[in-house]
C-alpha atoms as an extended CHARMM CRD file, in Angstrom:
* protein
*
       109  EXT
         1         1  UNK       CA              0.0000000000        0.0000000000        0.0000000000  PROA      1               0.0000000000
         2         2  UNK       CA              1.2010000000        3.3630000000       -0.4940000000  PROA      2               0.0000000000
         3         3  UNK       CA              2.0230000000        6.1530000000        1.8170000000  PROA      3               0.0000000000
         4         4  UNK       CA             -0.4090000000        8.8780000000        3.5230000000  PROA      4               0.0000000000
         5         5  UNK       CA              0.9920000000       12.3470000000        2.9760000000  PROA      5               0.0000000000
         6         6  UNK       CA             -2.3390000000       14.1600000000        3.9650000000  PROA      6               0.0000000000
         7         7  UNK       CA             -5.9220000000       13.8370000000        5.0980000000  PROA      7               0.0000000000
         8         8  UNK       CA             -8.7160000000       16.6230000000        4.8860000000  PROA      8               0.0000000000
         9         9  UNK       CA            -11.2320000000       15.7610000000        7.4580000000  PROA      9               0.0000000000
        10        10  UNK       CA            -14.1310000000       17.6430000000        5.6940000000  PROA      10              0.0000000000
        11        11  UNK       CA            -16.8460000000       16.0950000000        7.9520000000  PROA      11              0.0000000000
        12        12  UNK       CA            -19.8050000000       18.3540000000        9.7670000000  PROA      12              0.0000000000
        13        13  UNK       CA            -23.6090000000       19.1820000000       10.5620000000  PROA      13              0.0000000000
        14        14  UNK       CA            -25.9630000000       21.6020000000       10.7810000000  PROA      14              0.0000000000
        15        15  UNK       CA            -29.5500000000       22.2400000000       11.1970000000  PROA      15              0.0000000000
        16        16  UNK       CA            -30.5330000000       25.4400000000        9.5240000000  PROA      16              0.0000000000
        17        17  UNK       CA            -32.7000000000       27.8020000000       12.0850000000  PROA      17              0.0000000000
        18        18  UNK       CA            -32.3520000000       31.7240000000       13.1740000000  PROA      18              0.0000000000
        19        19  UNK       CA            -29.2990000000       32.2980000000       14.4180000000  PROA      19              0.0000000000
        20        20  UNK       CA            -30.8770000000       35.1430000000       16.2930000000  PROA      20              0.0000000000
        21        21  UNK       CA            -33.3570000000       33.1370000000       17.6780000000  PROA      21              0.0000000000
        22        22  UNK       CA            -32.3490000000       31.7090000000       21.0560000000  PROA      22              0.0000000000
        23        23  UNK       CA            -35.2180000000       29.6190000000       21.5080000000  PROA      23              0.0000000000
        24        24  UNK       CA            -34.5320000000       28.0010000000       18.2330000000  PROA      24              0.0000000000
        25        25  UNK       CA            -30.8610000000       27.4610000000       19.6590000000  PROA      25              0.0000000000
        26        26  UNK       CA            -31.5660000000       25.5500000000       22.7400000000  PROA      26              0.0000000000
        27        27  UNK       CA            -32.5600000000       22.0990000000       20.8450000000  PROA      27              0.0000000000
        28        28  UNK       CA            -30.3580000000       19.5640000000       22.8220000000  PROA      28              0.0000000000
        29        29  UNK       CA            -30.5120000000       17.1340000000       19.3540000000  PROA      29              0.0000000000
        30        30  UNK       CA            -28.5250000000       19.7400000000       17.5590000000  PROA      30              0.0000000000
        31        31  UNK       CA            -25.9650000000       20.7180000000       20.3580000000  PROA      31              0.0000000000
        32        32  UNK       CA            -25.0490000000       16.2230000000       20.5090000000  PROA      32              0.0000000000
        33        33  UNK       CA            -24.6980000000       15.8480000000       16.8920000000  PROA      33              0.0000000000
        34        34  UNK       CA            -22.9570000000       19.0880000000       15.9260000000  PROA      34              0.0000000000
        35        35  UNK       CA            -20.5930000000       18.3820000000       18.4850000000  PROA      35              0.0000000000
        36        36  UNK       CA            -20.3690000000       14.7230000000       17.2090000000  PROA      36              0.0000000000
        37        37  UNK       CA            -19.6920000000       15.7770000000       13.5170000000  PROA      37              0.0000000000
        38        38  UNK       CA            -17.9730000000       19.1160000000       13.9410000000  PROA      38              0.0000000000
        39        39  UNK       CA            -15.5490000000       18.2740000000       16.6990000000  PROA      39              0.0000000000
        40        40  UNK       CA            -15.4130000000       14.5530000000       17.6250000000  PROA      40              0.0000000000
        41        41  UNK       CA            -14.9540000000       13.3970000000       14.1450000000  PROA      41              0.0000000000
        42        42  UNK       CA            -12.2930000000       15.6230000000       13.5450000000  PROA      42              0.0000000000
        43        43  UNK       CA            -10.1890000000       13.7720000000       16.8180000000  PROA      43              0.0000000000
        44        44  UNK       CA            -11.4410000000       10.3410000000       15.9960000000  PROA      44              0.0000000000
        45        45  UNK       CA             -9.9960000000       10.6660000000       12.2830000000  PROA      45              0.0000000000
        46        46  UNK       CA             -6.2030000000       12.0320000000       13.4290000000  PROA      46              0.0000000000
        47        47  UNK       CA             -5.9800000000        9.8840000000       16.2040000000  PROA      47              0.0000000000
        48        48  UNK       CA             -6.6730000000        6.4230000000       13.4380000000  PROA      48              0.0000000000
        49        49  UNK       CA             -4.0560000000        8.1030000000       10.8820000000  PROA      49              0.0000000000
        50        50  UNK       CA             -1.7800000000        9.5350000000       13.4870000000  PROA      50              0.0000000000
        51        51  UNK       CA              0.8920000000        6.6850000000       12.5640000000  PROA      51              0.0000000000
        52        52  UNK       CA              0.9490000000        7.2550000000        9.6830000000  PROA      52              0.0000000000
        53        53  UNK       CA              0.9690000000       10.1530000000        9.3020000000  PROA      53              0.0000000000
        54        54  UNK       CA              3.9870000000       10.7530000000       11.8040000000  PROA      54              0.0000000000
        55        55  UNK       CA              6.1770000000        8.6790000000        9.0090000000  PROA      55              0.0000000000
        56        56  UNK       CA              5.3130000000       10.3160000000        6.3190000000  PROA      56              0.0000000000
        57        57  UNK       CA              5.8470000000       13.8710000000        8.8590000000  PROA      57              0.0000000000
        58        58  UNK       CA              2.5200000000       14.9300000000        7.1960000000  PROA      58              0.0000000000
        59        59  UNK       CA             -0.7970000000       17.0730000000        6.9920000000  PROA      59              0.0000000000
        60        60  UNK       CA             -4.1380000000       16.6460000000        8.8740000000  PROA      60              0.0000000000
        61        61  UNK       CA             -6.3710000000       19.5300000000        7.5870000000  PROA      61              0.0000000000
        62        62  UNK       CA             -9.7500000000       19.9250000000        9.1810000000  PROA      62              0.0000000000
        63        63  UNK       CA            -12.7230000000       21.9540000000        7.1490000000  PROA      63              0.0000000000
        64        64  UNK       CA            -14.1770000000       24.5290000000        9.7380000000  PROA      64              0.0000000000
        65        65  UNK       CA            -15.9200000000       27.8560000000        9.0660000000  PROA      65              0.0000000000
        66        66  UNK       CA            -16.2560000000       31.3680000000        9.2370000000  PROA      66              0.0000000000
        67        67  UNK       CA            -19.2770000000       30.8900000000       11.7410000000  PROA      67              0.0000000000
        68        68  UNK       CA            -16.6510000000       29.6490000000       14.1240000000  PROA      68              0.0000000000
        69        69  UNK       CA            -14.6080000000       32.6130000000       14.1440000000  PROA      69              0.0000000000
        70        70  UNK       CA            -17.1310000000       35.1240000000       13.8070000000  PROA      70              0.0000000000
        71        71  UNK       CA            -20.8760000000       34.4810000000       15.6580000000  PROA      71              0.0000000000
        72        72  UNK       CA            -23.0270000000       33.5110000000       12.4580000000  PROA      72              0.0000000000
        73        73  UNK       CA            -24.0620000000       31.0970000000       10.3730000000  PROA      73              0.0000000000
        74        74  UNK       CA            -26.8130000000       28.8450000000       10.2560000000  PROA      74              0.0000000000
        75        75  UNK       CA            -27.1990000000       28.1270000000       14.0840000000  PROA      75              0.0000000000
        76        76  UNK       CA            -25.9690000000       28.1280000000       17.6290000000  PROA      76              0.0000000000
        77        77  UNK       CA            -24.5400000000       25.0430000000       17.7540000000  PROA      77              0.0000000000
        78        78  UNK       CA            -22.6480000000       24.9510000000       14.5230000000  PROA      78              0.0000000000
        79        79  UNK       CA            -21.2200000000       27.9580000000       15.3610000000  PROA      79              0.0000000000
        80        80  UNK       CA            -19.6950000000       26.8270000000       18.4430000000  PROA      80              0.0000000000
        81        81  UNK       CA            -18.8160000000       23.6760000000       17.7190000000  PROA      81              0.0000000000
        82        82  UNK       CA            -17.3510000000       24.9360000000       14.7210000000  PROA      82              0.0000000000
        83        83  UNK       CA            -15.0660000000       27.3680000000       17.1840000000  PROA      83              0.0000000000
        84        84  UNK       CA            -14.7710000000       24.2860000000       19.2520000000  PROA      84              0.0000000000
        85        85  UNK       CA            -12.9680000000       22.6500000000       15.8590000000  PROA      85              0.0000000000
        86        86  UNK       CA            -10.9960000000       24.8560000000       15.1190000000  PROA      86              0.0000000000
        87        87  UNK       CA             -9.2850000000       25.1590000000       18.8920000000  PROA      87              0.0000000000
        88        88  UNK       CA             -9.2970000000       21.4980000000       18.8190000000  PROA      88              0.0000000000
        89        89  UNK       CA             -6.7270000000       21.7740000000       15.9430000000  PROA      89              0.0000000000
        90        90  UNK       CA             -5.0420000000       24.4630000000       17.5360000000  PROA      90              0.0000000000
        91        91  UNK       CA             -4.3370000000       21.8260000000       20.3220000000  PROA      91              0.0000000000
        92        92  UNK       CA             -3.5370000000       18.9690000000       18.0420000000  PROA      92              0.0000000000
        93        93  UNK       CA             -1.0650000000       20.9560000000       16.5370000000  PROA      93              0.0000000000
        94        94  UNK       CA              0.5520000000       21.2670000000       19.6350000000  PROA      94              0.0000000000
        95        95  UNK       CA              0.5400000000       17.5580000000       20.3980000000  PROA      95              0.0000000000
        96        96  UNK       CA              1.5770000000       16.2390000000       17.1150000000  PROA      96              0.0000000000
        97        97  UNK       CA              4.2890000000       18.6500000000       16.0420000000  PROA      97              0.0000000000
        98        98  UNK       CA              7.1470000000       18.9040000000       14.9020000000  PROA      98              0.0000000000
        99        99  UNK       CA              6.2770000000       15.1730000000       12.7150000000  PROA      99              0.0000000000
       100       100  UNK       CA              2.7840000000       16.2490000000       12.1600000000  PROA      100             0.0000000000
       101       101  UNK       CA              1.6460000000       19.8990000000       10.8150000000  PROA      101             0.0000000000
       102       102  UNK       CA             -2.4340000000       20.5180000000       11.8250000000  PROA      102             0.0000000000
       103       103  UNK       CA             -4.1320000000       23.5060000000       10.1350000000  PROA      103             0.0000000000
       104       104  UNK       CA             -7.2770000000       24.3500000000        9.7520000000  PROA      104             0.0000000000
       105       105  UNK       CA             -9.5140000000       26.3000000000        7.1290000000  PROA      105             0.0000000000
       106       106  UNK       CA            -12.6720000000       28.3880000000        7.8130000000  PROA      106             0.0000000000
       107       107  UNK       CA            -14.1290000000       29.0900000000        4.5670000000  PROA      107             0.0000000000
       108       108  UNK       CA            -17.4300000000       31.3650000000        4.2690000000  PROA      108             0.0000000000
       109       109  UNK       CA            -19.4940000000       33.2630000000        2.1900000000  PROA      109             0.0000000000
C-alpha cells in the first residue's frame, strides 16, 4: 500500500434555524450531533491516521468555518462547535508537532 501524505477531514452538521433566535438554539438534538460531527470526528480521524501520518511527517487539515470565528451562520450550535474545531486543531497541533503539521480552514461566504 502506499504512503499517507495528507488527510482533509471535511466532515460536519448543521440544522438550519435563526441564528438570532435563542429559543430556536436551545434544541439539545442539535448541540449532541454538531458536536459529534464538527468536533469529535475531527479527533477520531487524526488519532486512526496519526501513525501514519507521523512517518510520512505529514498534513491533517480539518474543514471549519467562518461561523466559528465570527458568531453567524446557520445556528448556535454549529457555530460553536465549529469554534470548538478549530481550537481542537489548535491543540492537536501542539501535540503532534514537529512530525505532524495541523491547520485548519474556515471558509465562508
Amino acid at each position: 500500500m502506499g504512503r499517507l501524505d495528507v488527510v482533509v477531514s471535511n466532515a460536519g452538521w448543521t440544522r438550519i434555524t435563526n441564528f438570532a433566535n435563542l429559543d430556536e438554539g436551545m434544541v439539545d438534538e442539535d448541540w449532541d450531533k454538531c458536536f459529534l460531527y464538527n468536533v469529535k470526528s475531527h479527533l477520531w480521524l487524526m488519532y486512526a491516521c496519526r501513525e501514519e501520518l507521523e512517518k510520512t511527517e505529514g498534513c491533517f487539515l480539518t474543514t471549519a468555518s467562518v461561523a466559528g470565528v465570527k458568531p453567524s451562520g446557520s445556528s448556535l450550535p454549529y457555530a460553536v462547535t465549529k469554534a470548538a474545531q478549530i481550537h481542537l486543531a489548535k491543540g492537536l497541533a501542539v501535540i503532534c508537532s514537529p512530525k505532524i503539521r495541523v491547520n485548519s480552514v474556515s471558509p465562508g461566504l
